[in-house]
C-alpha positions in Angstrom: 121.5 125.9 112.8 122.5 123.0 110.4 119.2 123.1 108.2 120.2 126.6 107.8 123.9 126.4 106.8 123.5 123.7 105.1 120.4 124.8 103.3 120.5 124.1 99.2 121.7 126.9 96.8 120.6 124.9 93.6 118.8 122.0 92.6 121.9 119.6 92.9 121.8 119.5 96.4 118.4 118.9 96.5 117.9 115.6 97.8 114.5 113.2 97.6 111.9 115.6 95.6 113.1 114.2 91.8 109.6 114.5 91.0 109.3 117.8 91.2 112.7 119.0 90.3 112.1 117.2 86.6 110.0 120.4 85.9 111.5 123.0 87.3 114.7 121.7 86.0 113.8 122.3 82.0 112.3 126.1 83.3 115.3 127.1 84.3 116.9 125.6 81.0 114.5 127.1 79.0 114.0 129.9 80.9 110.4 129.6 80.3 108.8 130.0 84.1 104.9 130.1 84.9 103.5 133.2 87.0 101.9 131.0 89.9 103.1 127.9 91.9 101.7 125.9 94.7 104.1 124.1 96.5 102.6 121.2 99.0 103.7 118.8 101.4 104.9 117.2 104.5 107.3 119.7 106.6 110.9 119.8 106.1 111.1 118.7 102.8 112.5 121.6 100.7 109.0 123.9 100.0 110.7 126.7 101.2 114.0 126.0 99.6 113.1 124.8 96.4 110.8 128.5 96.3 113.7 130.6 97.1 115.9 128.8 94.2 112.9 128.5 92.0 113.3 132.6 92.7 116.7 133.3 91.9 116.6 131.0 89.0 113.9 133.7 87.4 116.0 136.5 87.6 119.3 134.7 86.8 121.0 135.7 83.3 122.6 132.5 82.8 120.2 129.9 84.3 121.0 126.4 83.9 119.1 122.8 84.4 120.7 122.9 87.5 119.3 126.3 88.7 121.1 129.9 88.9 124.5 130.0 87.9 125.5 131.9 91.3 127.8 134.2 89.6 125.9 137.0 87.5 125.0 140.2 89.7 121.7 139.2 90.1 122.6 136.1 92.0 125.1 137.9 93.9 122.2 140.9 95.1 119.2 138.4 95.3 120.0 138.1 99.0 119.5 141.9 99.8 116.9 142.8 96.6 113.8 144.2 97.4 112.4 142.7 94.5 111.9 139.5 96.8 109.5 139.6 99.2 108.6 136.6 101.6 105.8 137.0 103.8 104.6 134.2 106.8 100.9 134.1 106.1 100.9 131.3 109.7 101.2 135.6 111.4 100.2 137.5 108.8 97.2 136.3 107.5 94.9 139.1 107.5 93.2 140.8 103.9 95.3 144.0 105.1 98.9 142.4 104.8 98.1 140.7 101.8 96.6 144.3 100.7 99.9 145.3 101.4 102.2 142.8 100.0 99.8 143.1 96.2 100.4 147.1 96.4 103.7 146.5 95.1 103.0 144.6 92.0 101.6 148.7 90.6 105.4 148.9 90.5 108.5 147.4 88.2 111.3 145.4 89.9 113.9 148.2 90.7 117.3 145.7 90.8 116.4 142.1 89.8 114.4 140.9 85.9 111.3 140.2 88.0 109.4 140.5 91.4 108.7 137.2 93.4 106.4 137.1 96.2 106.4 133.8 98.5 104.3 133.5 100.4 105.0 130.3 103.2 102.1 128.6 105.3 99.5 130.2 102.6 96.3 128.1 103.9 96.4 129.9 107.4 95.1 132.8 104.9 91.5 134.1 106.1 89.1 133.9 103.5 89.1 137.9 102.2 92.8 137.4 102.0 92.6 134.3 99.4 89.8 136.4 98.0 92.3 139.0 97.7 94.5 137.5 95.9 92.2 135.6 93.3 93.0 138.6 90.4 96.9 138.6 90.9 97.2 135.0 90.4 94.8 135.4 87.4 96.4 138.3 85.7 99.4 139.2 87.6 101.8 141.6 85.6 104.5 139.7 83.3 107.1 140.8 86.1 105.9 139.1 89.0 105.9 135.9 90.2 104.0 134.4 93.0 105.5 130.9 95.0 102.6 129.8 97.5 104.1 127.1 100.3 101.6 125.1 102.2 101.6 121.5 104.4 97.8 121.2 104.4 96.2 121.0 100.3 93.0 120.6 101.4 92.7 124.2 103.3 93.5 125.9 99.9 90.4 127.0 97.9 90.2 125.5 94.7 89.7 128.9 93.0 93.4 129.5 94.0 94.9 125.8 93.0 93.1 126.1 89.8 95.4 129.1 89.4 98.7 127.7 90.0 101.3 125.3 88.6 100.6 122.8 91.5 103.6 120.3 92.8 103.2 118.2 95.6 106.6 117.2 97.9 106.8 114.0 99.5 108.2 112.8 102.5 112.1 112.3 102.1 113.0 108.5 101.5 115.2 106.9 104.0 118.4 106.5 101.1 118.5 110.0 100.5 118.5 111.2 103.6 121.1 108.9 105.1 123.2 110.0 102.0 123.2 114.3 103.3 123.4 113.3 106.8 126.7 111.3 105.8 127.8 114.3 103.8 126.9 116.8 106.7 129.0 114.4 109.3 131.9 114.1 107.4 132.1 118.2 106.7 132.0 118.0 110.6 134.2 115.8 111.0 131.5 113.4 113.8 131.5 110.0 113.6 127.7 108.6 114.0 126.8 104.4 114.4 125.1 103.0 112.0 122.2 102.4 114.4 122.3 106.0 115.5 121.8 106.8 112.1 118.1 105.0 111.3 116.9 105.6 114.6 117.5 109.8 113.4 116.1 109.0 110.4 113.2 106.9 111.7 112.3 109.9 114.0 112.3 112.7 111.2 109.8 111.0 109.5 110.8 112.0 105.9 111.3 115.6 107.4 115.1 116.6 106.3 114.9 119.9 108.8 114.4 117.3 111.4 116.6 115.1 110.9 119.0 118.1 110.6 118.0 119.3 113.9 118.2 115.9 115.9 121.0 115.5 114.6 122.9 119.0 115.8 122.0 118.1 119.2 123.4 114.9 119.2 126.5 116.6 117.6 126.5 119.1 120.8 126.1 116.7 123.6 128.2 113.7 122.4 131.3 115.8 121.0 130.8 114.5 117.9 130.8 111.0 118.3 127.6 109.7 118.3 126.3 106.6 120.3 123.3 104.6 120.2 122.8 104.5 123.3 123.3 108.4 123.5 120.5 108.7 120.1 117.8 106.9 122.4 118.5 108.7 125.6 118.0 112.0 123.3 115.3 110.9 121.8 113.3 109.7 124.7 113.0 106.6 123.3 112.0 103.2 125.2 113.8 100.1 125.4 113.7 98.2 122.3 114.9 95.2 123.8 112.3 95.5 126.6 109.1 95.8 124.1 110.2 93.2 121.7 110.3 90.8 124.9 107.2 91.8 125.7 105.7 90.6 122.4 107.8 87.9 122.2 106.3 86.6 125.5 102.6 87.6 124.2 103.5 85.3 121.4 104.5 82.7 123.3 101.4 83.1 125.6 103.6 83.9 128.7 101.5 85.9 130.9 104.1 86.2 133.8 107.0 87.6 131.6 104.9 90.1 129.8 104.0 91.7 133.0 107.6 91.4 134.5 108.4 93.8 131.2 105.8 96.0 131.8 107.0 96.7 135.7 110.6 96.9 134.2 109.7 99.7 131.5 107.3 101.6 134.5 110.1 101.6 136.7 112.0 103.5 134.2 109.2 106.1 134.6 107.8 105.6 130.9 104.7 106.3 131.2 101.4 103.9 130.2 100.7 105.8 126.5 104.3 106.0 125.1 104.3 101.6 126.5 101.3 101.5 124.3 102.7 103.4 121.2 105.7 102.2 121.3 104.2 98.4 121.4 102.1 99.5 118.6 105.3 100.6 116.9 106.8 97.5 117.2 103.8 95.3 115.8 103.7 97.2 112.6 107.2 96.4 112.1 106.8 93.0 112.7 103.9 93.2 109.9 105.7 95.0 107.8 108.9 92.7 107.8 106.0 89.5 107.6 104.2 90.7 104.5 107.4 91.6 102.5 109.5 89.3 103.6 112.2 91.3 103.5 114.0 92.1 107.0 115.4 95.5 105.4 111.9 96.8 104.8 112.2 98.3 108.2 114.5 100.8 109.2 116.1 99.9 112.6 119.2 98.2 114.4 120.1 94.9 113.5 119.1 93.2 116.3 115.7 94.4 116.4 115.0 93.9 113.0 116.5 89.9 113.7 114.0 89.9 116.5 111.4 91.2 114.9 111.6 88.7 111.8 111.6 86.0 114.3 108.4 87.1 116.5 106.7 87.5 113.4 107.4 84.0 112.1 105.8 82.7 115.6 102.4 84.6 115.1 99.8 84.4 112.1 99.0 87.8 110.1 95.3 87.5 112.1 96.8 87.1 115.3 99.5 89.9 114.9 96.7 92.0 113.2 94.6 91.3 116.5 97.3 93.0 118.5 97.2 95.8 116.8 93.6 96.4 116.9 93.8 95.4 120.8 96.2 98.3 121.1 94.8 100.8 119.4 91.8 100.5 121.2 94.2 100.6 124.2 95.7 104.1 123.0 91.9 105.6 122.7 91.0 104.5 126.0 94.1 105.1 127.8 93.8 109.4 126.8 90.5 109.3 129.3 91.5 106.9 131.4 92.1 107.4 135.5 94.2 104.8 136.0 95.7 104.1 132.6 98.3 101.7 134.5 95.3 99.5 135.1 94.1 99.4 131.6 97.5 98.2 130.3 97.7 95.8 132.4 94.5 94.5 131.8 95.3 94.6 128.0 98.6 92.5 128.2 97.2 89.8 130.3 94.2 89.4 127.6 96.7 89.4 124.6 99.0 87.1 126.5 96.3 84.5 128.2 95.3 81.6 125.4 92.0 81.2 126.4 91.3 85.1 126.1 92.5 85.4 123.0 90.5 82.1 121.5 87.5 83.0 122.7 87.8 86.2 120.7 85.4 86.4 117.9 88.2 87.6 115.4 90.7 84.7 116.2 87.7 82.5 116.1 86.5 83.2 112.7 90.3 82.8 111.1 90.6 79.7 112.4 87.4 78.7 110.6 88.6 79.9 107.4 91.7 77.9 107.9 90.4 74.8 108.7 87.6 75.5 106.0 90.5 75.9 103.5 92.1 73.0 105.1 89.0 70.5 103.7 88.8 72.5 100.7 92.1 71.3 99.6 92.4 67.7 101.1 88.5 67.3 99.3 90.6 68.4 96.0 93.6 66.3 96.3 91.1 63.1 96.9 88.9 63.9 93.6 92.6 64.1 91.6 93.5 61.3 92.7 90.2 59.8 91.9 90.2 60.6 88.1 93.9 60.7 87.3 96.0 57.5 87.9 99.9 57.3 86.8 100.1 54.2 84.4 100.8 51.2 86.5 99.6 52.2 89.8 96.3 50.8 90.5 97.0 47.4 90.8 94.9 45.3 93.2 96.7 43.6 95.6 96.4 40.9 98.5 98.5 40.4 101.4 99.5 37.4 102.5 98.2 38.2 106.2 94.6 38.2 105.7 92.1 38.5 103.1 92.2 42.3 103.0 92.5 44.2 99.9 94.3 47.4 99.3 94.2 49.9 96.0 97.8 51.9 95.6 96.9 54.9 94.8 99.4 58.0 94.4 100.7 58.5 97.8 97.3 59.5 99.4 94.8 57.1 101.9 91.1 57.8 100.6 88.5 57.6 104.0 85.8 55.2 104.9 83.1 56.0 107.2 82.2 53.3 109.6 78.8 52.4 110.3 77.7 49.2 112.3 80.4 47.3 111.7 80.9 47.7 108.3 83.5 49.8 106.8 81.8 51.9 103.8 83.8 54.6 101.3 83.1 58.2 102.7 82.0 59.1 98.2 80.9 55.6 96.6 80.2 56.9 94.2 83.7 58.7 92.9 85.0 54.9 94.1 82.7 53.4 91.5 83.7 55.8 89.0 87.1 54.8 89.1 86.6 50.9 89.7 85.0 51.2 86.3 87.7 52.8 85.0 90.8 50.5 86.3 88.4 47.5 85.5 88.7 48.9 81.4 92.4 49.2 81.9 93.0 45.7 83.2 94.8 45.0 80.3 96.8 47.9 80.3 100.5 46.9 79.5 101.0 46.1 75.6 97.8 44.1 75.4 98.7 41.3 78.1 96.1 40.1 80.9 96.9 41.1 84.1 98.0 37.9 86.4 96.3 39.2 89.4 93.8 36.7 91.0 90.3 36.9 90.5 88.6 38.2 94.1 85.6 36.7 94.8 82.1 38.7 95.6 84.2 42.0 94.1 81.1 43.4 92.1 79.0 42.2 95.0 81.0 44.5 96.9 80.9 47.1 94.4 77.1 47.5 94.2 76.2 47.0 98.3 78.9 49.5 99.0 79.8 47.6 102.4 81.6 44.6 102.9 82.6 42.6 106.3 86.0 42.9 105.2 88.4 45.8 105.5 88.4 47.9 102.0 90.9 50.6 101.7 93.1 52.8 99.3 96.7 52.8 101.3 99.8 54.4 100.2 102.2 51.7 98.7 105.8 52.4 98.7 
């Protein structure tokens, strides 16, 4: 197995848990180790590995920051030592094994500086086992050391966390593990695609082992030379092409071509819940890529991250966050469903049909707030422009046409409301407030009196607030 042969021997080749190493690193340099450690995180992403190097750092002689030296005697006998004793609580998890496993810490190590018991899958542990094993991890002898592995923190009892030097692993990041799968083709001598290579990576899901594993199979079947077309085959994956035109028609509300993609990818013989998940998968790339704004947020072929960035700009973050509410409640009713065929269909032709989706109470209420924040702003712009004027602007002017009058104001048209006839302002009284205002700057250029003709009944128009004549504020170029 790859995972296993190419499994790290010190904390160089340790890839994507820097976090953790940091510590570990200055034991080992130090040689200054605790008696206890709780190891916890996704699977596949060095607990096991990091415990057995962790153990033959310990009983090194020459330990550097980077871990056992690999050459002193100890390092050479730590694989066949009895002093190291591993034990798989997920099969052994009864108070007798653990009974067993604590019997030898009466005793000194017989090759090695010190005994290490780890101890992988601890939280499948019954309760008189961790109850067991409370006094050891208090006040174990100062020649043992105990490495506890789990993937689920919240099963371990917080009598025994509160014992241990606690380090939590996180899932692998995408760079990292591109940069050992590279390192593990190239010592095979396979080629992979670039696209071959995030779909692996998407799949392992920050699990190394995984993405060790998927890849080994590719290896097998391809003769090292790996395809995309041969990664999505193995993987069972759908049609990328197919579920991005799917949304891509529910974006464009195309009823017809959604369901000509859905009798495409059932004809294919994927069934109803992978069309669902896999949709699913798709939107939250799509929202992912729209709420960045980066295209390379998303791990994926070029093409479909192209497409996706596109589809995205087409839809609104409400609409697209619509979708994925629709399918998710798709997913949960599809698992008790009798004809889950039915059910998708029904769900494609109400995300895909306009009227449908308007009349749904959540697209309803964000177009609200967008037309509310629509007024909100156009009602700001207009009281700007009511009390700040650029010198020289507001000069009245008459056309030659007809008696009309017009205010130049900066670049915006202020609205009237009309009312029997007559044409009033929509706020007299922010018009008033800034006819008194351009009437005190009349004389605003170096002291001179404007040469604009008087207009007659002005401040008779001023104080009715109507006038049989056409009052405006237009744009003036």
């Amino acid at each position: 197995m790859l995972y296993n042969s190419y499994r790290p021997k010190d904390f160089t080749e340790v890839k994507g848990q820097e976090d953790v190493l940091i510590t570990l690193k200055k034991q080992s340099f130090s040689q200054k180790f605790g008696h206890a450690y709780l190891f916890a995180g996704h699977r596949g992403t060095g607990k096991t590995t990091i415990a057995r190097i962790l153990s033959k750092a310990i009983n090194c002689e020459h330990p550097t920051e980077d871990g056992p030296c690999g050459h002193c005697p100890n390092c050479l006998a730590y694989g066949k030592s009895l002093d190291v004793l591993e034990l798989d609580a997920a099969s052994n998890n009864g108070v007798d094994k653990i009974k067993d496993m604590l019997a030898q810490t009466k005793y000194r190590p017989v090759q090695l500086k010190s005994k290490v018991f780890i101890i992988d899958e601890v939280h499948n542990l019954s309760a008189a086992a961790f109850d067991a094993l409370l006094k050891p991890l208090e006040e174990p002898p100062s020649y043992c050391v105990f490495v506890l592995c789990t993937t689920e923190l919240h099963k371990i009892p917080v009598t025994i966390r509160s014992r241990c030097e606690e380090y939590v692993f996180h899932p692998i990041a995408p760079e990292p593990m591109r940069e050992r799968l590279k390192e593990v083709l190239k010592d095979q001598n396979a080629t992979c695609e670039e696209d071959a290579l995030n779909l692996i990576i998407r799949n392992a899901n920050g699990g190394l082992r995984d993405a060790l594993g998927i890849l080994e199979q590719l290896l097998t079947s391809t003769d090292n030379n790996i395809t995309t077309e041969a990664t999505k085959k193995r993987l069972g994956s759908l049609d990328s092409d197919r579920i991005l035109a799917t949304l891509s028609a529910i974006s464009a509300y195309d009823t017809q071509s959604a369901l000509n993609c859905l009798e495409e990818l059932s004809e294919q013989g994927k069934s109803p819940a992978l069309i669902t998940e896999s949709i699913l998968s798709a939107l939250m790339d799509i929202l992912t890529i729209k709420t960045t704004g980066h295209p390379e947020s998303v791990l994926h072929s070029k093409d479909y991250v192209q497409s996706a960035f596109e589809i995205g700009n087409d839809m609104s973050f409400e609409r697209l966050y619509w979708l994925c509410e629709q399918c998710c409640d798709l997913r949960s009713s599809i698992r008790g469903s009798v004809n889950p065929a039915m059910d998708i269909k029904l769900a494609l032709i109400k995300m895909s049909n306009r009227e449908l989706t308007d009349s749904d109470p959540a697209i309803m209420s964000a177009k609200i707030r967008k037309l509310e924040q629509e007024l909100t702003d156009l009602r700001s712009t207009v009281e700007k422009l009511m009390h700040v004027r650029p010198a020289g602007t507001a000069i009245l002017q008459e056309t030659p046409q007809s008696n009309e009058h017009f205010y130049a104001v900066d670049q915006q048209d202020i609205p009237f409301e009309i009312s029997s006839g007559n044409q009033h302002l929509a706020d007299e009284e922010l018009y008033s407030k800034y006819y008194e205002s351009y009437q005190e700057d009349e004389e605003w250029e170096g002291g001179m009196q404007s040469d604009r003709p008087e207009t007659p009944d002005e401040e008779e128009m001023i104080s009715s607030g109507s006038t049989q004549t056409s009052v405006l504020f237009k744009i003036r170029p």
